[in-house]
Structures are given as C-alpha cells and as structure tokens.
N, C-alpha and C positions, 0 to 999 in steps of 0.2 A: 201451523197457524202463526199470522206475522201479526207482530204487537201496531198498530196505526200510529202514525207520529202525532206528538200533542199539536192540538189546537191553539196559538194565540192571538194575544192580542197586547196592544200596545195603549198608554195612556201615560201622562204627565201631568202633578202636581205642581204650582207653585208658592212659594212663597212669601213673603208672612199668611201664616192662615192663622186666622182669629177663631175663638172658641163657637162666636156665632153663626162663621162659613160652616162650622160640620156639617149640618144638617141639608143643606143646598150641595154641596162638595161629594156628599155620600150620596143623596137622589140620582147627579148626572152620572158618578161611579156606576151605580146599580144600574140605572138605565141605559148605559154601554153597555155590562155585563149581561143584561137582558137583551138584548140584542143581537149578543155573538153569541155562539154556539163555543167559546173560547175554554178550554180544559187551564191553560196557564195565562193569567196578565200579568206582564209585565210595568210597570212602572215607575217610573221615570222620576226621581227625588234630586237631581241636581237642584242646589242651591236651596232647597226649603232649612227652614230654623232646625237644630237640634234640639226638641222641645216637646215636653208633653202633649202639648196640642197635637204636634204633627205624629208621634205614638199614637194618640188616640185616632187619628183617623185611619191610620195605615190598620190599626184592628180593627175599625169598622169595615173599612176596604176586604180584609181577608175573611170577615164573617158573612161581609156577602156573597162573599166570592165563594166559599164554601158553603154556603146554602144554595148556590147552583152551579156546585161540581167542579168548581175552578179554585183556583191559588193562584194569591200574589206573590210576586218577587220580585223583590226592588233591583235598582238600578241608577247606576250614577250616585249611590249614598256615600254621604262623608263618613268620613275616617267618625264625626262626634255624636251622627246620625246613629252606625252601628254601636258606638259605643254606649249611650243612650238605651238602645235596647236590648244591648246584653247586660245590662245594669237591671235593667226592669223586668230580667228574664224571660223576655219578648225574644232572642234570638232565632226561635227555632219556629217562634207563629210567624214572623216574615221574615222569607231567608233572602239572604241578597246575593 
C-alpha cells in the first residue's frame, strides 16, 4: 500500500496586521482552507512584523487548519519571526 503525496496549498500574509485585521484575515484564511481539500498550507510570512499580533494569527491559522485536517508551515519567515516563536514556545505549533 503506497502512502498518497500531501495535498497543498499556498497563501501569503502581509504586513502590518493590526489587532482588528484578525478576525477578517482568519474568515478569508478559513474560507481558502474550506475550499481546498489541502492536507498541508503553506504560507508565505515574507516581510510581516515580528510581533504578537502576527503569532496570534499564524495560531489562529493552524487551529483552523487543524480543525480540517490540515497544518500550516510557514515560509519566507525571518530569522526574528522564528525567533519570536521559539520565545513564546510556538516553535513546534508552526513549523517553518
């Protein structure tokens, strides 16, 4: 029995995201990931703030993502991006 290659998909953030983009930011997220029948998305973090805000969304992003089967992995993240989340011992909910 042969294992199927994952499914993905592609999307990109940018930035400045403000506290009050989440909720509109994670709708269009989800409603991609509702969409694709996608097992892995990738996502695309070139040039967003290294900042809470943007943590908070990338977890929103992988809660939805695993509430339909999927994981995120980032992509293009800076060196202060990752470092930011292995501070907040986020590393290992989105791996880049």
């Amino acid at each position: 029995m042969t294992a199927s290659a994952p499914r993905t998909i592609d999307f990109a953030i940018r930035g400045p995201i403000e506290r009050a983009d989440l909720p509109g930011l994670c709708d269009r997220v989800c409603a991609l990931l509702t969409r694709s029948d996608a097992t892995i998305a990738f996502c695309d973090v070139r040039g967003v703030d290294p900042d809470a805000v943007t943590a908070d969304a990338l977890m929103r992003f992988q809660l939805a993502a695993r509430r339909r089967g999927c994981q995120v992995r980032l992509r293009h993240a800076s060196n202060e991006l990752r470092e930011l989340l292995v501070f907040m011992g986020l590393r290992d909910v989105v791996p880049g």
